[in-house]
Z-matrix of the N, CA and C atoms (Angstrom, degrees):
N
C 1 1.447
C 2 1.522 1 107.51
N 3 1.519 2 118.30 1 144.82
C 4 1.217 3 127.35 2 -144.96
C 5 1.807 4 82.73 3 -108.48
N 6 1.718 5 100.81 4 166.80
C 7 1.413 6 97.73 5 165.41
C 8 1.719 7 138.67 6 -70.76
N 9 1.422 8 100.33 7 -18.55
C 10 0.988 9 124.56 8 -173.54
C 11 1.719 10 121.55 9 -80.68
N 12 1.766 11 89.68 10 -21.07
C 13 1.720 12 94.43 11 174.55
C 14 1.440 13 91.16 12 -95.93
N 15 1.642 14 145.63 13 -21.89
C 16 0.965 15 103.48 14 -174.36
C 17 1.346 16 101.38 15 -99.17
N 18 1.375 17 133.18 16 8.40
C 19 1.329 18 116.63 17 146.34
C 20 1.606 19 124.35 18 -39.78
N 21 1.385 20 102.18 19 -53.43
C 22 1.237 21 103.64 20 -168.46
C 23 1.906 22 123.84 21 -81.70
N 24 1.837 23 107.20 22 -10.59
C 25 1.185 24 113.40 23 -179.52
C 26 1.720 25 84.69 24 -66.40
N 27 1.270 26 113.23 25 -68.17
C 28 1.496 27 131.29 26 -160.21
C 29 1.844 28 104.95 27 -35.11
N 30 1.716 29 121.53 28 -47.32
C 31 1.010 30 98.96 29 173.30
C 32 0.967 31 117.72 30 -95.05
N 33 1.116 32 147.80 31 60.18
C 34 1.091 33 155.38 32 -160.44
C 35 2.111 34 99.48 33 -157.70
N 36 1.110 35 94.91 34 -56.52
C 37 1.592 36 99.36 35 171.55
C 38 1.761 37 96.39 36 -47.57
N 39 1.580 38 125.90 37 -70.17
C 40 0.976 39 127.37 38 157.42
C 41 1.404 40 146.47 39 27.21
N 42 1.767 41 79.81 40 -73.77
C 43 1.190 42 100.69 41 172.72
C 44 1.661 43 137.85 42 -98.93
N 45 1.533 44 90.63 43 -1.36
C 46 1.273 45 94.12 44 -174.69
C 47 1.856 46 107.59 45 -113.81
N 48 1.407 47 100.94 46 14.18
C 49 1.842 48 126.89 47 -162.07
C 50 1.892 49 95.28 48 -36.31
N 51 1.296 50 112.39 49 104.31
C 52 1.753 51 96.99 50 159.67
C 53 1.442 52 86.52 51 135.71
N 54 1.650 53 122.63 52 -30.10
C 55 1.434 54 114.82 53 -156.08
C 56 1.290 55 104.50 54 -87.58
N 57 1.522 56 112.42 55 173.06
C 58 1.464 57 119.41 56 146.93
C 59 1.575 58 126.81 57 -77.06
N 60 1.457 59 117.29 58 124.81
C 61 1.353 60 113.22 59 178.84
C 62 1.202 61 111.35 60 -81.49
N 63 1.140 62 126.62 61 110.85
C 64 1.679 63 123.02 62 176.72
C 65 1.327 64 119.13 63 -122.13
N 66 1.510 65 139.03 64 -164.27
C 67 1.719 66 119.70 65 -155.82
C 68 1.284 67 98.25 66 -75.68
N 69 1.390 68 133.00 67 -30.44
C 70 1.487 69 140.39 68 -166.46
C 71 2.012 70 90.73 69 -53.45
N 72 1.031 71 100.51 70 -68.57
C 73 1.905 72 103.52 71 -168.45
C 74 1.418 73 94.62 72 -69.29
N 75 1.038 74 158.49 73 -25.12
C 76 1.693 75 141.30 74 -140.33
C 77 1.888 76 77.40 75 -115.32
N 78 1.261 77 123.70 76 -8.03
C 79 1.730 78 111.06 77 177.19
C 80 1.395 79 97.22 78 -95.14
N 81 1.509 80 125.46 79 -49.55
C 82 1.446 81 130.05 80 -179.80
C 83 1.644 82 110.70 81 -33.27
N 84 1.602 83 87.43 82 -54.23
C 85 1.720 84 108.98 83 -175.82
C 86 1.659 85 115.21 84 -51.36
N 87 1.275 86 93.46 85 -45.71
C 88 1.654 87 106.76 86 169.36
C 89 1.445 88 125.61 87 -42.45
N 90 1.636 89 78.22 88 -64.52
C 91 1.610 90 89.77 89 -171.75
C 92 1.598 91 113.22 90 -69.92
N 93 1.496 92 123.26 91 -25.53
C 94 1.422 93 130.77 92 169.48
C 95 1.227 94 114.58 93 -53.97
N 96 1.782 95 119.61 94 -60.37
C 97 1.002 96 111.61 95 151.58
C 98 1.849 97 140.30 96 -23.99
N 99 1.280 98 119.32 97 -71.22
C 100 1.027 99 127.25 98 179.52
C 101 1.563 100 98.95 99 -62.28
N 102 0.949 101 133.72 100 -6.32
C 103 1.625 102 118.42 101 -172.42
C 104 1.801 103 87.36 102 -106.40
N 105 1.042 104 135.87 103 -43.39
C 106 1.232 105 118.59 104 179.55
C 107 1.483 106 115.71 105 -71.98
N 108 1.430 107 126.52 106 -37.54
C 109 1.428 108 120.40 107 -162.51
C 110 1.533 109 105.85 108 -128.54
N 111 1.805 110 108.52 109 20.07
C 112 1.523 111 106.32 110 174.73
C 113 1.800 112 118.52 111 38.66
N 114 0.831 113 112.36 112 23.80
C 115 1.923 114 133.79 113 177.33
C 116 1.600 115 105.43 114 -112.38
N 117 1.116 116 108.43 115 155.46
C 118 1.561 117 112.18 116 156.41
C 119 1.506 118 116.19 117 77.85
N 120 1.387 119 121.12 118 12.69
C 121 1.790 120 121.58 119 -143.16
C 122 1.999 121 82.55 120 -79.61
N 123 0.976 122 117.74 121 -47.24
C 124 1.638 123 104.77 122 179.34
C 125 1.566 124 107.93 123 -111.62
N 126 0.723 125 136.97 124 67.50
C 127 1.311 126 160.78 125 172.94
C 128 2.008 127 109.40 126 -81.77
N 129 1.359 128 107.56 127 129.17
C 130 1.397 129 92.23 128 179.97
C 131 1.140 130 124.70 129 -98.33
N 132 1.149 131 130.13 130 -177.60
C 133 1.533 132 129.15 131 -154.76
C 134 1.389 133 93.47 132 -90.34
N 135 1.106 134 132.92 133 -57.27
C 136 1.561 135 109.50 134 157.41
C 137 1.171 136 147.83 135 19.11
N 138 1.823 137 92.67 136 -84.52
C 139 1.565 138 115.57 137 172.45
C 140 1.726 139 99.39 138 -54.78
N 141 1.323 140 137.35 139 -69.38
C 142 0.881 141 150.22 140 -171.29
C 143 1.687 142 115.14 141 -31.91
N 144 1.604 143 104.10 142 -43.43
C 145 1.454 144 109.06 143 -153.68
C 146 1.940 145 94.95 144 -83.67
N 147 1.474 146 110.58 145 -32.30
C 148 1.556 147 128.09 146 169.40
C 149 1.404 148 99.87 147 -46.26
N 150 1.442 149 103.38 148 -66.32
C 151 1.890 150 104.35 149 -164.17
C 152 1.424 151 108.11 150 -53.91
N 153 1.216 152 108.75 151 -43.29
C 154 1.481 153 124.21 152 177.15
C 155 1.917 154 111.60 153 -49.79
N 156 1.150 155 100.37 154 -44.30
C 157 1.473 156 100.35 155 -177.48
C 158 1.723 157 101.67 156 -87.84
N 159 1.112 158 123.22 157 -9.67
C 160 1.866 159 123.91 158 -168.56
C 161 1.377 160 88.91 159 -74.74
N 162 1.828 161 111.77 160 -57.02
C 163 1.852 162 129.33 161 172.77
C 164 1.230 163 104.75 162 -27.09
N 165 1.326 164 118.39 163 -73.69
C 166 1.594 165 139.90 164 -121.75
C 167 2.535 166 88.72 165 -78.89
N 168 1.745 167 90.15 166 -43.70
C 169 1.171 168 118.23 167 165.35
C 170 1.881 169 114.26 168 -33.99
N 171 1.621 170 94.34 169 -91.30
C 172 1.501 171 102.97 170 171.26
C 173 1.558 172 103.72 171 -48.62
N 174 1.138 173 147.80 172 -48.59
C 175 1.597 174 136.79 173 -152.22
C 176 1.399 175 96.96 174 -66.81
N 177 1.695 176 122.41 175 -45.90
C 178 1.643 177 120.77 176 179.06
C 179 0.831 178 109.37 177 -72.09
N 180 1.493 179 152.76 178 -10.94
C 181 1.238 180 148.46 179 175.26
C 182 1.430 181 98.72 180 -96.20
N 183 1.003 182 146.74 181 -58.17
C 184 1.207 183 131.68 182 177.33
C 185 1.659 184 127.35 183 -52.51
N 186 1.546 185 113.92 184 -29.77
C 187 1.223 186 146.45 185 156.97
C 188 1.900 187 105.50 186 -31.30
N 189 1.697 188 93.69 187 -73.81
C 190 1.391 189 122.89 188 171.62
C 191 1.187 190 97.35 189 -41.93
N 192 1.236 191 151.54 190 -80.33
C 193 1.188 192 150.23 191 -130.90
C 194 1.621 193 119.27 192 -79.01
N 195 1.726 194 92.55 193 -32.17
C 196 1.424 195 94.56 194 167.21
C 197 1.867 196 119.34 195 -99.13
N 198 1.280 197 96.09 196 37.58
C 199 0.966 198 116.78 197 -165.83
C 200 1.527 199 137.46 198 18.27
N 201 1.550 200 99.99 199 62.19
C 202 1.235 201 103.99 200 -176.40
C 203 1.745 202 88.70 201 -120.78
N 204 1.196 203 120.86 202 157.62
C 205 1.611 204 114.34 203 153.40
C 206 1.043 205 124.03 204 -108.91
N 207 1.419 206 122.08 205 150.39
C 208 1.819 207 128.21 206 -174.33
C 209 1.644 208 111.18 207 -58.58
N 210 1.070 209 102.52 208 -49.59
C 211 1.934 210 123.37 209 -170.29
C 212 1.790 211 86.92 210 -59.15
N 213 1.509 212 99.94 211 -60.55
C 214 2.115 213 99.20 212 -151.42
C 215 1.915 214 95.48 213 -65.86
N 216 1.398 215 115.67 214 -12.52
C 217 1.450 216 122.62 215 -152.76
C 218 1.749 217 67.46 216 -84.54
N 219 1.377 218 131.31 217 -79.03
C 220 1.771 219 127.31 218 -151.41
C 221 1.107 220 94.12 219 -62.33
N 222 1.605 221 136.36 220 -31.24
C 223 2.303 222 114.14 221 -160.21
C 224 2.021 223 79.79 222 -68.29
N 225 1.431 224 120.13 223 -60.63
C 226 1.285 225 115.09 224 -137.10
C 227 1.813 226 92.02 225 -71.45
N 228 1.212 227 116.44 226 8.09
C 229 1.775 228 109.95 227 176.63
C 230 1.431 229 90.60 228 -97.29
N 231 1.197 230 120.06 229 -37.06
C 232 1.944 231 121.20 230 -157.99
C 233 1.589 232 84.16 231 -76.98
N 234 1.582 233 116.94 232 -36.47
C 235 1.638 234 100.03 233 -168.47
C 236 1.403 235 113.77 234 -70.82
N 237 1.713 236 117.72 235 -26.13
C 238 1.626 237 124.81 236 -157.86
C 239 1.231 238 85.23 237 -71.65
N 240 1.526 239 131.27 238 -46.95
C 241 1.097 240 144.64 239 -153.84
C 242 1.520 241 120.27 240 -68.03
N 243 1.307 242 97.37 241 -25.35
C 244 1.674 243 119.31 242 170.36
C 245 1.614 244 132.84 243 -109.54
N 246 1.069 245 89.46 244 1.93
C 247 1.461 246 100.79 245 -176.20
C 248 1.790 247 126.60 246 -46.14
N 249 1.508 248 78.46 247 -54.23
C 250 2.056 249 90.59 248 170.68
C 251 1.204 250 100.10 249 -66.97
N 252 1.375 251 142.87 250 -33.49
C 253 1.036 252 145.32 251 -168.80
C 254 2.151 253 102.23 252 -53.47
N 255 1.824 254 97.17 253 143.42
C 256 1.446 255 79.10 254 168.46
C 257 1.478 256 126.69 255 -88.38
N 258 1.549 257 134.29 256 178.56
C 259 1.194 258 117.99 257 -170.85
C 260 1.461 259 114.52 258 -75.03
N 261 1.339 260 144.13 259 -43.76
C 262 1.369 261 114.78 260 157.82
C 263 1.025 262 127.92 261 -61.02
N 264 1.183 263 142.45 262 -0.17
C 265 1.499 264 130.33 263 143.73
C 266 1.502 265 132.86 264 -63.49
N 267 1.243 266 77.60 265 -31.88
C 268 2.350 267 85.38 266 169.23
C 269 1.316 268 106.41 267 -60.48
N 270 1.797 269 115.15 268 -51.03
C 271 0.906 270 125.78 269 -162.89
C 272 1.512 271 120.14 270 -59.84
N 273 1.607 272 112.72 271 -52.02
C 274 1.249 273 134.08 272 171.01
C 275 2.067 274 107.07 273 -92.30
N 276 0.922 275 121.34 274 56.96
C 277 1.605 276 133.03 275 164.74
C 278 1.413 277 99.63 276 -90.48
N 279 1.618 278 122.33 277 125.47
C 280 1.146 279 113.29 278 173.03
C 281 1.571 280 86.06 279 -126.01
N 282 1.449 281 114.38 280 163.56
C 283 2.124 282 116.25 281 160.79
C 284 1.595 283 84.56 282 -70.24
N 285 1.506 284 92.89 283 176.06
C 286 1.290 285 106.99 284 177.13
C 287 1.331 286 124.61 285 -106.29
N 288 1.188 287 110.19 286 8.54
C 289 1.665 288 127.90 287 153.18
C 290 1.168 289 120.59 288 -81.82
N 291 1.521 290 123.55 289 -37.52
C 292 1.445 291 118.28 290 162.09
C 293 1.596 292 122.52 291 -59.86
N 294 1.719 293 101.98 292 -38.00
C 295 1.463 294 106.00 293 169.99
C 296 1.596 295 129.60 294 -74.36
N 297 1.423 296 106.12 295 -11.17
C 298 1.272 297 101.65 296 -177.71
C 299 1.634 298 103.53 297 -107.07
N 300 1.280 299 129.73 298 -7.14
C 301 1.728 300 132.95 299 146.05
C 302 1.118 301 113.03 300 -41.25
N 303 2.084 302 108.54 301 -67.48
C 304 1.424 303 104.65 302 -174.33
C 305 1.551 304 123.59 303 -74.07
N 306 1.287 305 105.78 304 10.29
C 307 1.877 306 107.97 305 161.34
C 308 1.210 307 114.77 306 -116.56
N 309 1.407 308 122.20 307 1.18
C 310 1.540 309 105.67 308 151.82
C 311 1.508 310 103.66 309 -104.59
N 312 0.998 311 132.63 310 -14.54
C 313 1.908 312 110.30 311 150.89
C 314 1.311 313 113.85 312 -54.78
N 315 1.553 314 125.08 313 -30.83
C 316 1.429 315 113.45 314 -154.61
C 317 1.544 316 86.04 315 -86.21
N 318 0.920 317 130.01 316 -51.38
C 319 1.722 318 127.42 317 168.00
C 320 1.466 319 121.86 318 -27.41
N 321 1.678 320 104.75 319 -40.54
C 322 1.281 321 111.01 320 176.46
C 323 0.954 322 135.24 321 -63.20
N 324 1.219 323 115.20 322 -48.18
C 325 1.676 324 150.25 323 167.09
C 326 1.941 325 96.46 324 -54.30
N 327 0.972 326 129.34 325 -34.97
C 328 1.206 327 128.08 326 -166.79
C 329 1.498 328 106.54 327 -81.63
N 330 1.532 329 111.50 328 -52.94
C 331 0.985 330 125.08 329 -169.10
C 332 1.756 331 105.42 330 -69.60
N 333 1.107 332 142.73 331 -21.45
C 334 1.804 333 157.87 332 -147.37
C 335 1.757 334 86.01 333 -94.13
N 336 1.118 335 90.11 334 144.30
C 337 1.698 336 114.66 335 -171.40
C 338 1.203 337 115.69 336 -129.12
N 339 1.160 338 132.26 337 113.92
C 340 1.467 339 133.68 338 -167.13
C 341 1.597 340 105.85 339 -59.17
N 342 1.245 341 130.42 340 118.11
C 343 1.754 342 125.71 341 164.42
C 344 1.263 343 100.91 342 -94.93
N 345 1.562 344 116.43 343 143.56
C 346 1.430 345 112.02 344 179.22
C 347 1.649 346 89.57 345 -106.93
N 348 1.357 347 113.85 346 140.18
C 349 1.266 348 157.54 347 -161.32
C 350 1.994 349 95.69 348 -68.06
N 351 0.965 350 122.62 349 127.28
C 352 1.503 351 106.49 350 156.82
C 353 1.293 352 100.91 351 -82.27
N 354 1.852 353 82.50 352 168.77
C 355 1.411 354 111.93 353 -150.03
C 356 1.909 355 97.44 354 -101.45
N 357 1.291 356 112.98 355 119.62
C 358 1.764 357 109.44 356 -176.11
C 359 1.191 358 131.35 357 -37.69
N 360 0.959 359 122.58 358 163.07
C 361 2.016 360 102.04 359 -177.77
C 362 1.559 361 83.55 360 -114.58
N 363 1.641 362 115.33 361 125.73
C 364 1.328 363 111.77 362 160.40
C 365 1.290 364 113.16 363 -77.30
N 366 1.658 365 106.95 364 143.07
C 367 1.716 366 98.11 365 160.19
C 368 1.315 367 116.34 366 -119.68
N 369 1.337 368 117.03 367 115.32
C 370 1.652 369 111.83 368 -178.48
C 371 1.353 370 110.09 369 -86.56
N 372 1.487 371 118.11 370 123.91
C 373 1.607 372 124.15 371 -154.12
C 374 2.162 373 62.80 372 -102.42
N 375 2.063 374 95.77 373 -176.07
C 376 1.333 375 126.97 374 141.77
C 377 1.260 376 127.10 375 -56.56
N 378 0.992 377 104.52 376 -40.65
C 379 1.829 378 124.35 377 -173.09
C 380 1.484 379 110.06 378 -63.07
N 381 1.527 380 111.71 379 -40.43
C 382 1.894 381 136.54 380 -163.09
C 383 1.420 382 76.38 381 -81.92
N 384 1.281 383 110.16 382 -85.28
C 385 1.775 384 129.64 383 -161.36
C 386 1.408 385 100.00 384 -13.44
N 387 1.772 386 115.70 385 -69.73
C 388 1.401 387 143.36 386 -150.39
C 389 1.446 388 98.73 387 -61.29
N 390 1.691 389 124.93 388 -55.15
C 391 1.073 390 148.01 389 170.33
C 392 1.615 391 104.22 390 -27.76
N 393 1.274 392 103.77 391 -71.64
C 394 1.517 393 110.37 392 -167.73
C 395 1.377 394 126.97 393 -54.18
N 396 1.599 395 101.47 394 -39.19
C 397 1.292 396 136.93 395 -179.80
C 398 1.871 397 109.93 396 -59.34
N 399 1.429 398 104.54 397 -38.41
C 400 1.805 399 119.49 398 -174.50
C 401 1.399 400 81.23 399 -78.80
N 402 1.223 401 130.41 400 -49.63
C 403 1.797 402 120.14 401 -172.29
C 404 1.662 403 108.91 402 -75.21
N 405 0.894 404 143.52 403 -86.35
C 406 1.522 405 126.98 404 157.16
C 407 1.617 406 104.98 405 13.45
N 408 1.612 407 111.12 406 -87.98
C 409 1.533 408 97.83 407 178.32
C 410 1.445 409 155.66 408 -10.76
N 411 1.881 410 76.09 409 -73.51
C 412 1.410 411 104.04 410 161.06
C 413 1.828 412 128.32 411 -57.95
N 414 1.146 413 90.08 412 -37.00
C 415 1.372 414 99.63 413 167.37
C 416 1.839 415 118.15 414 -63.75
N 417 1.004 416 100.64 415 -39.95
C 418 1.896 417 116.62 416 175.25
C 419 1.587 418 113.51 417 -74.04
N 420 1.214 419 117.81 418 -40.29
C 421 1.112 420 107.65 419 166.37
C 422 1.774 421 140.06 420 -70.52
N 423 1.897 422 85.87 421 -30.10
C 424 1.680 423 95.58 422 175.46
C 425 1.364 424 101.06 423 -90.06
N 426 1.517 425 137.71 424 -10.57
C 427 1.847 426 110.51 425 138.48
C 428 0.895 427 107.19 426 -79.23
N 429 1.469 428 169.95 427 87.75
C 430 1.245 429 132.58 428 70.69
C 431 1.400 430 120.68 429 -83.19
N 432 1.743 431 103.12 430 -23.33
C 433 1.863 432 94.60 431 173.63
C 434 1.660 433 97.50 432 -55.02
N 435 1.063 434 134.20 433 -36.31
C 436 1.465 435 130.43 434 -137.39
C 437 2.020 436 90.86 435 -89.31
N 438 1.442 437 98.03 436 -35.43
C 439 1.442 438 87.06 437 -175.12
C 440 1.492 439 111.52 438 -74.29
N 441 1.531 440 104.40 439 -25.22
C 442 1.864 441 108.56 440 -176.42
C 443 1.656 442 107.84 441 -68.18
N 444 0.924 443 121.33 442 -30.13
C 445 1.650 444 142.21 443 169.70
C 446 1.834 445 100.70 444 -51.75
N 447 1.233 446 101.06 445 -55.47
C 448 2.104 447 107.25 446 -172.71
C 449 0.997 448 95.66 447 -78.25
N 450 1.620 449 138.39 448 -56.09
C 451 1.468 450 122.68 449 173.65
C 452 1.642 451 125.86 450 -37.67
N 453 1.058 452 110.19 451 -52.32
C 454 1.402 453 131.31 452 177.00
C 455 1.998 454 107.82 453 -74.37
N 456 0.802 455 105.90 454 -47.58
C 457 1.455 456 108.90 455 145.04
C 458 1.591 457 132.26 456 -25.27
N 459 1.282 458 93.59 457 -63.16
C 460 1.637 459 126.36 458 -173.23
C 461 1.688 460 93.96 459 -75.65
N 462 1.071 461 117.48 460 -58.28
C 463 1.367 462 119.93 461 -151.66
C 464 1.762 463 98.07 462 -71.82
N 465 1.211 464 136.01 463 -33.45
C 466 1.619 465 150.54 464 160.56
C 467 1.583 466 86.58 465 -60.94
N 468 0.970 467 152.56 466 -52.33
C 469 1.643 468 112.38 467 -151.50
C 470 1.591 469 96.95 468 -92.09
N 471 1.157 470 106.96 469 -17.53
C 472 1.810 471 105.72 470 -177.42
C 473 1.316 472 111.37 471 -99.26
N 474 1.336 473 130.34 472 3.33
C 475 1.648 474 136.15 473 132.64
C 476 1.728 475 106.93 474 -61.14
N 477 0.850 476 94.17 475 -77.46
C 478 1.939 477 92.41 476 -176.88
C 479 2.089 478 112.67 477 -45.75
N 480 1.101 479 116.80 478 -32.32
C 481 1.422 480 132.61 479 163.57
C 482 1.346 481 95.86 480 -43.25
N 483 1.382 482 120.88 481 -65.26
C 484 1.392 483 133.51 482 -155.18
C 485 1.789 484 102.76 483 -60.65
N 486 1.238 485 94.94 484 -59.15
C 487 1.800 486 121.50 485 -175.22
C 488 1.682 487 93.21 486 -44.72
């Protein structure tokens, strides 16, 4: 990536500072691109979303350097911005797109009706039956090794008792 595209990601990042980049802007971006530096005309969104983060990269480091930070630069604007505001209201500030999501979920949730699920149809083949039946066994036989083991067990500590 040339200097000139990330000139132009950067103002462009710029300008859109706060938003979501989604395919609508990363095509704009494209096409801006290709109209300034005739490069890139099918270029994938990919490439784009990288350069975008290489930008986004250098801008905080450069940020850093003049020692301001990007993050402490927006709380202390969100705080100027709230100040008259009272303190549970700073606290609880939502946009009003976030608030009007979480009331049409809460609608949603209201409106949802429990369906009860049918119930599976087991089918017990020969094959299942037989299966279970070899495990059962197996299971019966490795308790009794296990009990012939405690007997014999038993029978050594109550020799040595004796001793």
């Amino acid at each position: 990536m040339d200097d000139k595209t990330k000139a132009i990601i950067r103002a462009k990042l710029e300008k859109w500072s706060g938003e979501v980049i989604d395919k609508d802007k990363l095509s704009e971006l494209r096409d801006e691109v290709y109209k300034k530096t005739r490069k890139n005309k099918f270029a994938p969104f990919s490439n784009f979303k990288k350069w975008i983060k290489l930008v986004r990269k250098d801008m905080h480091a450069e940020a850093k350097k003049a020692g301001k930070s990007v993050i402490r630069e927006h709380a202390t604007k969100i705080e100027h911005e709230q100040k008259g505001a009272e303190p549970e209201a700073r606290i609880m500030s939502l946009s009003s797109k976030v608030e009007r999501s979480l009331n049409d979920l809460k609608e949603e949730t209201q409106q949802l009706m429990e369906v009860p699920m049918p119930k599976p149809t087991i089918i017990f083949d020969k094959v299942y039956l037989q299966s279970i039946q070899y495990e059962i066994a197996n299971i019966r036989s490795m308790m009794e090794r296990i009990n012939k083991q405690l007997d014999k067990l038993e029978k050594q500590l109550s020799s040595r008792k004796e001793d």
